[in-house]
C-alpha positions as CSV (number, residue, x, y, z in Angstrom):
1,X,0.0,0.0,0.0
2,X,1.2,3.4,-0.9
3,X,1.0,6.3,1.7
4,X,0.4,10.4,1.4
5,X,-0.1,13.3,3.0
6,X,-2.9,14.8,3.8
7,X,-3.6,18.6,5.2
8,X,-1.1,20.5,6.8
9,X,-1.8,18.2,10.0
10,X,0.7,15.9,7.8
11,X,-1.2,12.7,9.0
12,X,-0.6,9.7,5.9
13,X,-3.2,8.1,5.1
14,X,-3.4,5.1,2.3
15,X,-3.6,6.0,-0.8
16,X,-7.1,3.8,-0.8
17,X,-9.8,4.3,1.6
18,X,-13.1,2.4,3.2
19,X,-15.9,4.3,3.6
20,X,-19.6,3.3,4.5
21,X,-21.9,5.5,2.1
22,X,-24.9,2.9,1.5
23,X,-23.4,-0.2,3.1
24,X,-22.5,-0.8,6.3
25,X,-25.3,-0.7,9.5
26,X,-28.1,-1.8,6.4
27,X,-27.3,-2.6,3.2
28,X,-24.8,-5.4,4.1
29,X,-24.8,-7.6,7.4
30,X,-22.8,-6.3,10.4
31,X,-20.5,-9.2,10.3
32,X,-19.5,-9.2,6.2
33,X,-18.8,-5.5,6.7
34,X,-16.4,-6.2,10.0
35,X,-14.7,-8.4,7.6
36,X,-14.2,-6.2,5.0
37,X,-12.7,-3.7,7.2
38,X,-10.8,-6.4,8.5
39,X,-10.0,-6.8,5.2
40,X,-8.8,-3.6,4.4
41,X,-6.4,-2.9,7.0
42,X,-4.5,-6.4,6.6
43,X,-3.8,-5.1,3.2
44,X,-3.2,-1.6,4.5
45,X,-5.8,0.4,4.2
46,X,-5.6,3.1,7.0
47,X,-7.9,5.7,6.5
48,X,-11.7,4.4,7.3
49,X,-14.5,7.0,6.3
50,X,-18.0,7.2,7.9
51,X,-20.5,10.0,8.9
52,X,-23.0,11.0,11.7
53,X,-26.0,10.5,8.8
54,X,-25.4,7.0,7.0
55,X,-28.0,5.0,8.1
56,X,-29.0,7.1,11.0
57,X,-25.4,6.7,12.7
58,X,-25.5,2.7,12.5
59,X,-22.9,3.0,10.2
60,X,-20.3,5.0,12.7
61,X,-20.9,1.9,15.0
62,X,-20.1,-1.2,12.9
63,X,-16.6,1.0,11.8
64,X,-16.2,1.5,15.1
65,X,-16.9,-1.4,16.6
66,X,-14.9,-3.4,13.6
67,X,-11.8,-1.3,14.4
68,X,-11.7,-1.8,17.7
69,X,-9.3,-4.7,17.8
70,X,-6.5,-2.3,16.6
71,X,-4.4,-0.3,18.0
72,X,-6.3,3.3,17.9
73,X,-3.3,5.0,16.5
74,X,-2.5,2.9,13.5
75,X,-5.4,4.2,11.6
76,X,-6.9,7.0,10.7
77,X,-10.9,7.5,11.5
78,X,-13.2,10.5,9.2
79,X,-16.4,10.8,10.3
80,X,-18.5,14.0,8.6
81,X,-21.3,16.7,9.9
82,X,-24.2,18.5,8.1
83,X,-27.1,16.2,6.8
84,X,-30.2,16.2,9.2
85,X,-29.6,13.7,11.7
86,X,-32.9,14.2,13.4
87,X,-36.3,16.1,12.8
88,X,-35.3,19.4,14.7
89,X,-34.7,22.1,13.2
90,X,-31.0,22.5,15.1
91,X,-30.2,18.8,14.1
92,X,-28.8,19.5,10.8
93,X,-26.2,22.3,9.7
94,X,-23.6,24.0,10.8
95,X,-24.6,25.2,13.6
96,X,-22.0,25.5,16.6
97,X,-24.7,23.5,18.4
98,X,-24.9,20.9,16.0
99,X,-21.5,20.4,15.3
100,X,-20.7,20.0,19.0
101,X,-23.2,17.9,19.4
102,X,-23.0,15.4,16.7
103,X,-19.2,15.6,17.3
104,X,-20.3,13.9,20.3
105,X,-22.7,11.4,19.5
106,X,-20.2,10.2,16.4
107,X,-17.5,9.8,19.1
108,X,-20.5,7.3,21.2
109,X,-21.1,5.4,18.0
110,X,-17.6,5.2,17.1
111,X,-16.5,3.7,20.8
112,X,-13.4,6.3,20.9
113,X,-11.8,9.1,22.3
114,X,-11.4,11.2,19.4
115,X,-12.2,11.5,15.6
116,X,-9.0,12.0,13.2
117,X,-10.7,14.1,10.5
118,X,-14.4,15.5,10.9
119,X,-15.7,16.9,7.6
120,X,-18.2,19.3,6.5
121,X,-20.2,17.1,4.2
122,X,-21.8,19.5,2.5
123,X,-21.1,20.8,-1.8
124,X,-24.0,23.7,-1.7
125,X,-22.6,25.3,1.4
126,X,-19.1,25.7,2.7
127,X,-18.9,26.2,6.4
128,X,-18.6,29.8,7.9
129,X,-15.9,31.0,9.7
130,X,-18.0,30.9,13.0
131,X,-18.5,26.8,12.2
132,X,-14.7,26.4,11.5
133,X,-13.9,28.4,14.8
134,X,-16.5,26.6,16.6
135,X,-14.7,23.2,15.5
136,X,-11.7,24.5,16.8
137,X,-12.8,25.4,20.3
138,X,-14.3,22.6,20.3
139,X,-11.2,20.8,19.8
140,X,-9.4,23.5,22.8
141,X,-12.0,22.5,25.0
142,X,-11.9,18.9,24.6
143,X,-8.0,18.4,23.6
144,X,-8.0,14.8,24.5
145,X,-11.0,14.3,21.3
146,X,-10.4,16.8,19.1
147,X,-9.9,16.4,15.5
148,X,-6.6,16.6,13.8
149,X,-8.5,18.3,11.1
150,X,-11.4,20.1,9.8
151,X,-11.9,19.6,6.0
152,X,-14.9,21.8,4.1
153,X,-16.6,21.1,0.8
154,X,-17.1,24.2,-2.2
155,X,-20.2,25.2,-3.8
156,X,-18.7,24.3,-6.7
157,X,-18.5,20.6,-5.8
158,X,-14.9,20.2,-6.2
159,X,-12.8,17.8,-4.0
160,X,-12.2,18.7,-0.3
161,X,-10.3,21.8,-0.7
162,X,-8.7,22.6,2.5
163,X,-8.0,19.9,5.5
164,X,-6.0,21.6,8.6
């Protein structure tokens, strides 16, 4: 597996990721999606990509719980923020509120003490400066679970622009 660089955090991540979108807490059984995560990281996957919204947070808890037999530190865990996540009106967005608090319930579903990248997973609206300071106090305020970077989407749907 090759490795690169990612953000100015300089974390390397494989050059091939595992993500969740669609899959994993649903579409496919708990125990063949442990083993293709198990999968992955024997052959060296590292980075493992999830979010707050796919299939109401069941998918944050069968990465998490599939990871769980390795070392935290030899992989690197995304998790994302935005989609509704709930019915109220402050359970989607960007909202200081809600990023706080889904940052918190992702770190529940994900059974650890911290989240590697959290990502605005959002292409119509890029987060405001408020939302990207709010991430970082909420990282000051929580140093031992705070992420080693913030990455933000573009309105014009190009890649992740920026990851700190």
């Amino acid at each position: 597996m090759r490795y690169r660089r990612v953000g100015a955090a300089g974390v390397k991540v494989s050059e091939v990721s595992l993500g969740s979108w669609l899959t994993y807490g649903g579409h496919v059984a708990d125990r063949a999606a442990e083993a293709c995560i198990h999968r992955a990281y024997e052959l060296g996957v590292n980075l493992f990509d999830t979010a707050d919204v796919y299939r109401n947070g069941a998918a944050e808890r069968v990465v998490g719980g599939a990871l769980r037999r390795y070392p935290r530190e030899s992989y690197v865990l995304a998790t994302k923020v935005y989609f509704p996540v709930g019915e109220g009106p402050n359970e989607r967005g960007l909202s200081r509120k809600h990023i706080v608090e889904s940052f918190d319930a992702s770190l529940q579903r994900l059974g650890t003490d911290y989240i590697d990248l959290y990502q605005c997973c959002c292409a119509r609206s890029a987060p405001t400066s408020r939302s990207t300071r709010c991430c970082g106090g909420a990282s000051r305020t929580r140093s031992s679970r705070c992420p080693s970077g913030w990455a933000s989407g573009r309105s014009s749907g190009r890649p992740w622009p920026r990851a700190c």
